[in-house]
C-alpha positions in Angstrom: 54.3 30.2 -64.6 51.6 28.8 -66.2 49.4 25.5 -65.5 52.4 22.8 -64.5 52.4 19.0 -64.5 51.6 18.9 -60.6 52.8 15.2 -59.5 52.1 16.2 -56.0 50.6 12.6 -53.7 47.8 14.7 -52.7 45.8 16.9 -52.3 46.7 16.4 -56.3 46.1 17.4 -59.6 42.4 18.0 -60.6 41.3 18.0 -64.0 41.6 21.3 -65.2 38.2 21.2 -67.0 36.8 20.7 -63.9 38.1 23.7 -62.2 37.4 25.7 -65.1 33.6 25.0 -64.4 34.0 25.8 -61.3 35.4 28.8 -61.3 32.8 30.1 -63.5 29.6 28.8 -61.6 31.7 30.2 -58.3 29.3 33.3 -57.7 26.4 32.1 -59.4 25.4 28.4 -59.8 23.3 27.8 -62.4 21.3 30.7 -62.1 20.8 30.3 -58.4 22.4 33.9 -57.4 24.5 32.1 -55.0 27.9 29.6 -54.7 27.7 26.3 -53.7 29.8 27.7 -50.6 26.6 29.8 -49.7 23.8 26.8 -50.1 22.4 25.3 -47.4 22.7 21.7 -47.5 19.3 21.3 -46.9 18.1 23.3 -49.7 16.6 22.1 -52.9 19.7 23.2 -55.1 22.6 21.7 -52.9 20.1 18.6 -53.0 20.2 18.2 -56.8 24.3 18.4 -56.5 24.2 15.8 -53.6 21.5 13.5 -55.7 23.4 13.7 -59.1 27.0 13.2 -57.6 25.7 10.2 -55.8 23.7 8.7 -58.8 26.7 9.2 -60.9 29.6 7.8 -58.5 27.2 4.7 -58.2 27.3 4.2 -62.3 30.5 5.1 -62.6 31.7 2.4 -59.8 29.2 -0.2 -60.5 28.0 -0.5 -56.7 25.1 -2.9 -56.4 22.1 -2.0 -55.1 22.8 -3.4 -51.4 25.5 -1.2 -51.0 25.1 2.5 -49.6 27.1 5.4 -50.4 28.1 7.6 -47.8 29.8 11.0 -48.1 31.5 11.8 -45.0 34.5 13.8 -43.4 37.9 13.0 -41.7 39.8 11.4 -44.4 41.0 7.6 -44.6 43.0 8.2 -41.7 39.5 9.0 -39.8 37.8 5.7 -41.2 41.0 3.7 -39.7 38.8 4.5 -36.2 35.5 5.0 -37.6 35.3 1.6 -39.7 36.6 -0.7 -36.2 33.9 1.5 -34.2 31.3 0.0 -36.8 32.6 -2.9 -37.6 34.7 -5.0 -35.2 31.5 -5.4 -32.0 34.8 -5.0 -30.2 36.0 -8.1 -31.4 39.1 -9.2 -33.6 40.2 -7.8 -37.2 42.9 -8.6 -39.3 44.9 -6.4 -41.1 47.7 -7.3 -44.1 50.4 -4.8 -43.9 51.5 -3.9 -47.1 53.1 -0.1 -46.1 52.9 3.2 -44.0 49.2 3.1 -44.1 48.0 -0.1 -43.4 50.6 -0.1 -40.6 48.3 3.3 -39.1 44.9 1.6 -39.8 46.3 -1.9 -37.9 47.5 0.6 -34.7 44.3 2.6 -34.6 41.8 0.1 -34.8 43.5 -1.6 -31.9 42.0 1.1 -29.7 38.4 -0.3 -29.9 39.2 -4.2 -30.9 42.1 -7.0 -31.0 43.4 -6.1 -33.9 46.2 -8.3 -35.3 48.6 -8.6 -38.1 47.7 -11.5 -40.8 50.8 -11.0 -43.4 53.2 -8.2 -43.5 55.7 -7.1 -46.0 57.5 -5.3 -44.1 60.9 -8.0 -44.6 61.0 -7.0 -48.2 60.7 -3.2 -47.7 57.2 -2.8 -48.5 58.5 -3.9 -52.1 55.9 -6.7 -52.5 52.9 -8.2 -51.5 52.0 -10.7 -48.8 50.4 -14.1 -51.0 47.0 -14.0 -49.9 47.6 -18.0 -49.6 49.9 -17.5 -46.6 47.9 -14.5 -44.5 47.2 -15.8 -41.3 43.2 -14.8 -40.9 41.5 -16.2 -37.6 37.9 -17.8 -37.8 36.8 -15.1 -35.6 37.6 -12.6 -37.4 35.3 -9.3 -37.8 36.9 -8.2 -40.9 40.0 -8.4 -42.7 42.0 -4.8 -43.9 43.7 -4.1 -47.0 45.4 -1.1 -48.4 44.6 -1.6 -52.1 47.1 1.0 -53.0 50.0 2.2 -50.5 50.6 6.1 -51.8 54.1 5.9 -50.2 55.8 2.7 -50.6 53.7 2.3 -53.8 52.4 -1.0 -54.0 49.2 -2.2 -55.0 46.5 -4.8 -55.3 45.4 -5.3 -58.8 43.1 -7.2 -58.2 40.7 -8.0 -55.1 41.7 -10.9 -52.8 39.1 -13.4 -53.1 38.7 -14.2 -49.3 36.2 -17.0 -49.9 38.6 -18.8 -51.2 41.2 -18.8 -48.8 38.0 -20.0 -46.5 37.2 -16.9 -44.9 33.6 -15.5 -44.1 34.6 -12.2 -42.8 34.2 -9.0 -45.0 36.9 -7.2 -47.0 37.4 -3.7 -46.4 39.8 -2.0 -48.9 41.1 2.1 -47.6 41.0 2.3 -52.1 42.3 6.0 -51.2 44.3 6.4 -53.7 43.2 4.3 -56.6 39.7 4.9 -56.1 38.2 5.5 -59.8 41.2 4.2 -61.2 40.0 0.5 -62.1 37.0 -1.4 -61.7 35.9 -2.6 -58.4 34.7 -6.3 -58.1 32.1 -5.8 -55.2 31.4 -9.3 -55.0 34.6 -9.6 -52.7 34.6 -6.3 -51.1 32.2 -6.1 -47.6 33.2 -2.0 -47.7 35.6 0.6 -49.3 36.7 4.3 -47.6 38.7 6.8 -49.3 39.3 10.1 -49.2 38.6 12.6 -52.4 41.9 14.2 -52.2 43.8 11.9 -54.9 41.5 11.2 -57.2 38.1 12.1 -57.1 38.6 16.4 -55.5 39.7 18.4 -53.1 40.1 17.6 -49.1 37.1 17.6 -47.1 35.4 14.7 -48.4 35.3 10.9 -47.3 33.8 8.5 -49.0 32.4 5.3 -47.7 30.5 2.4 -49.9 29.5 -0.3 -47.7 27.4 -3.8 -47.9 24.0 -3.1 -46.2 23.8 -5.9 -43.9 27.8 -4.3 -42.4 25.8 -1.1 -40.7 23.6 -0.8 -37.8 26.5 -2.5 -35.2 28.1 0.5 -34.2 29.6 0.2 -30.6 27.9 2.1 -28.2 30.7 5.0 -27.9 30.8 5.7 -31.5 30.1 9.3 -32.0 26.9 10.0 -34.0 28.4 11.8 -37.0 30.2 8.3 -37.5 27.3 6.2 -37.0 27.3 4.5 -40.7 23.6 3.7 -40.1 22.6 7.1 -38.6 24.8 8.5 -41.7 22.7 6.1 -44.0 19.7 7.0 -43.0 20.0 10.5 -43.4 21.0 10.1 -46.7 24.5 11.7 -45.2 23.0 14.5 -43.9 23.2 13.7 -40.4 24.8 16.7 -39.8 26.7 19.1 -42.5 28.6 17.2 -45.1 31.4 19.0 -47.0 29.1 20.6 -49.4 31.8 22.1 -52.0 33.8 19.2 -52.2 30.9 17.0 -53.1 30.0 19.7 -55.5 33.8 19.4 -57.2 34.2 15.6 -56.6 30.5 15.6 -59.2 32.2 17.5 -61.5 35.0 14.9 -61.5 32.2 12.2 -61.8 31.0 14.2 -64.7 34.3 14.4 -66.1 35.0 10.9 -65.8 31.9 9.9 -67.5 32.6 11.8 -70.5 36.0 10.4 -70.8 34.8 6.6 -71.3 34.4 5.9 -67.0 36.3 3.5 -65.6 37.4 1.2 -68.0 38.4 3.6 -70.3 40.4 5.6 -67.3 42.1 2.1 -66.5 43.5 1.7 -69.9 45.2 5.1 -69.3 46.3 4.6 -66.4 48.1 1.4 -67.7 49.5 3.2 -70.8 51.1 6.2 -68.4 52.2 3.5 -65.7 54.2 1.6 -68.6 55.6 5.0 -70.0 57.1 5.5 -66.8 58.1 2.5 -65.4 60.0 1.2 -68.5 61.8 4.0 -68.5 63.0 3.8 -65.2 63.9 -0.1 -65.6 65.9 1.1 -69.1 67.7 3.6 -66.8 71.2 3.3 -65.2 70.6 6.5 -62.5 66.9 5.5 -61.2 65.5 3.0 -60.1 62.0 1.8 -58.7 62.6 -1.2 -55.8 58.6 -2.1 -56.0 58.3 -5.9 -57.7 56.7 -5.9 -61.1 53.8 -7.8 -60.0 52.7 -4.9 -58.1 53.8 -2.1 -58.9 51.4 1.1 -58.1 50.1 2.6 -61.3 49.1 5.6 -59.1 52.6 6.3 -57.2 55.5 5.8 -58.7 58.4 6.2 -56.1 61.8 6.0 -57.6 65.5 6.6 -56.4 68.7 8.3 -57.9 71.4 5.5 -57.5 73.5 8.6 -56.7 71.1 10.4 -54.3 73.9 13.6 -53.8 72.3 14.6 -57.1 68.8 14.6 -55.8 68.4 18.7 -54.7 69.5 19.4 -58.6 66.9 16.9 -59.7 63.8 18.5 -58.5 65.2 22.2 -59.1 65.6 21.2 -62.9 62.2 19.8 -62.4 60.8 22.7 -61.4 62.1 24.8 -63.9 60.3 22.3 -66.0 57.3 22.7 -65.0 57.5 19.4 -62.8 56.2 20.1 -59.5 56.0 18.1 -56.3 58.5 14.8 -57.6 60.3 15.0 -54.0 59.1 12.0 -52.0 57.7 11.2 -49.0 60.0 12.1 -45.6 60.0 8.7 -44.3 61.1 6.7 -47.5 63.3 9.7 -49.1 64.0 9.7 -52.7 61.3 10.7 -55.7 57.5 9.9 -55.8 55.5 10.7 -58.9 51.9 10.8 -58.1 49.8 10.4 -61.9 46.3 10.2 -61.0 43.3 10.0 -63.6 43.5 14.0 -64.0 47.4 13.6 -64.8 47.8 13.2 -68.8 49.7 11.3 -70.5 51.1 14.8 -71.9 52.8 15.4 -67.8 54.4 11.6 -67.7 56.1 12.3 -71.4 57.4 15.6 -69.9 58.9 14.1 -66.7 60.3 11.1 -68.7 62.1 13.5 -71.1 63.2 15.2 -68.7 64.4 12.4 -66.7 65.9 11.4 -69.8 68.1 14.9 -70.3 68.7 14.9 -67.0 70.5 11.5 -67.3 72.7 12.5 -70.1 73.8 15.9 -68.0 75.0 13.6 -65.2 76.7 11.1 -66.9 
């Protein structure tokens, strides 16, 4: 089998440029005599990696100036404890639940802060999105927690609630996961962002974290060092050993990025493969996608065979495709198709004719 249209939710497709230059600077970066794997973190070459992946993430996203970057480890699911542990002062956050993973981040930050449920979707299914107009936010809140993107139910923000106008001080903080590099961010609403690399930006291992200056140095006392945002800051995220190969990949991916148009050029992509797909599946009388219109993920596209005895034959004609990973997640059932910036549009014509064959054989 050669390269296939990998669809998996991640760890996902990378671009395959990317891991072309990889694989030949694996022995021998640039002439230093050793891999990345084999640099110390401290040294001047790693350095140069670490300065031009953080110079380039910062043009690529737009951050402002008062905003640090922070490359760290654990995954989202880490942040759901590390952001309350710098955040909440042990106070009271509120968290819109919008699907599997803002449900987590609402039950682990309850275990250093009142943590409390503003708006949930959960009536609907996880099929829509609370109106920001009715979320319940308390005047003493730390901050208030949005998924921008839920990789299961697939839902997502658009755009960035404007808290401000629903009278709210508090800062935004977005787990942008999964959609991270997708769109532009408008950092005039968002107080801090976390995400892991795996989806969209390289492989496991790395964590970022871009948040507002004036949100770090009011860690509670208990929060482990490593996790100190301001500690993590200050050492220009060397504290102690970051994950030095996946920053190394996740520049690459920056790179790559950049000399595909950045952001707004990979959002206009995005929105082209998105439509492919989802017209499709709304032309279709065997699938369908439950997820409203308004906000439909244009990162995970979960979809159901109105017939789900067929499913198994599904994903092994898929796979004899060269259609891998379309089964979807264990606690929703059905079909998820992940199609990340490093999926082209080439892999969502491929599923969609297949899904279109595949129709006609079952009718």
């Amino acid at each position: 089998m050669g390269r296939a249209f990998n669809f998996s939710a991640g760890p996902a497709v990378m671009p395959e440029a990317v891991l072309q230059q990889a694989a030949s600077e694996m022995l021998n970066w640039q002439g230093s005599g050793m891999s990345v794997m084999e640099m110390s973190h401290r040294g001047k070459e790693f350095i140069s990696i670490y300065e031009q992946a953080e110079a380039d993430l910062r043009e690529l996203l737009a951050v402002p100036a008062h905003f640090k970057i922070l490359f760290m480890q654990g995954g989202g699911l880490a942040e759901n404890a590390i952001v309350p542990l710098n955040l909440s002062q042990g106070g009271a956050m509120d968290f819109v639940l919008t699907g599997s993973w803002s449900q987590k981040s609402l039950k682990e930050a309850g275990k250093y802060g009142t943590a409390r449920e503003a708006a949930t979707a959960q009536a609907d299914g996880f099929t829509t999105l609370p109106a920001p107009a009715t979320w319940q936010i308390s005047a003493d809140s730390r901050y208030v927690h949005i998924c921008g993107n839920e990789t299961i139910h697939g839902v997502e923000f658009h755009e960035m609630p404007d808290l401000k106008a629903l009278g709210c001080d508090a800062p935004l903080v977005v787990d942008f996961s999964s959609h991270v590099a997708s769109r532009p961010v408008d950092w005039t609403r968002v107080g801090l962002a976390f995400g892991g690399a795996q989806k969209n930006l390289g492989p496991a291992g790395l964590t970022l974290v871009i948040v507002r200056e004036d949100l770090i140095g009011h860690a509670l006392p208990h929060c482990p060092s490593a996790f100190d945002y301001k500690l993590v800051a200050d050492n220009q995220s060397m504290y102690n050993t970051p994950p030095t190969y996946s920053i190394y990949i996740a520049g690459l991916v920056f790179q790559w990025l950049k000399k595909h148009g950045g952001i707004a050029a990979m959002e206009q992509r995005n929105i082209a493969k998105a439509q492919l797909l989802y017209d499709f599946l709304d032309s279709s009388s065997l699938y369908v996608n439950k997820v409203a219109k308004d906000c439909r993920s244009r990162m995970n596209v979960p979809f159901f065979l109105r017939d789900e005895s067929r499913n198994d034959a599904f994903l092994a004609g898929a796979k004899a495709a060269n259609l891998l990973q379309l089964k979807g997640h264990k606690s929703v059932g059905g079909m998820r198709a992940s199609i990340y910036n490093a999926m082209p549009l080439e892999g969502v014509q491929a599923l969609v004719a297949y899904m279109r064959e595949f129709e006609k054989t079952q009718a």
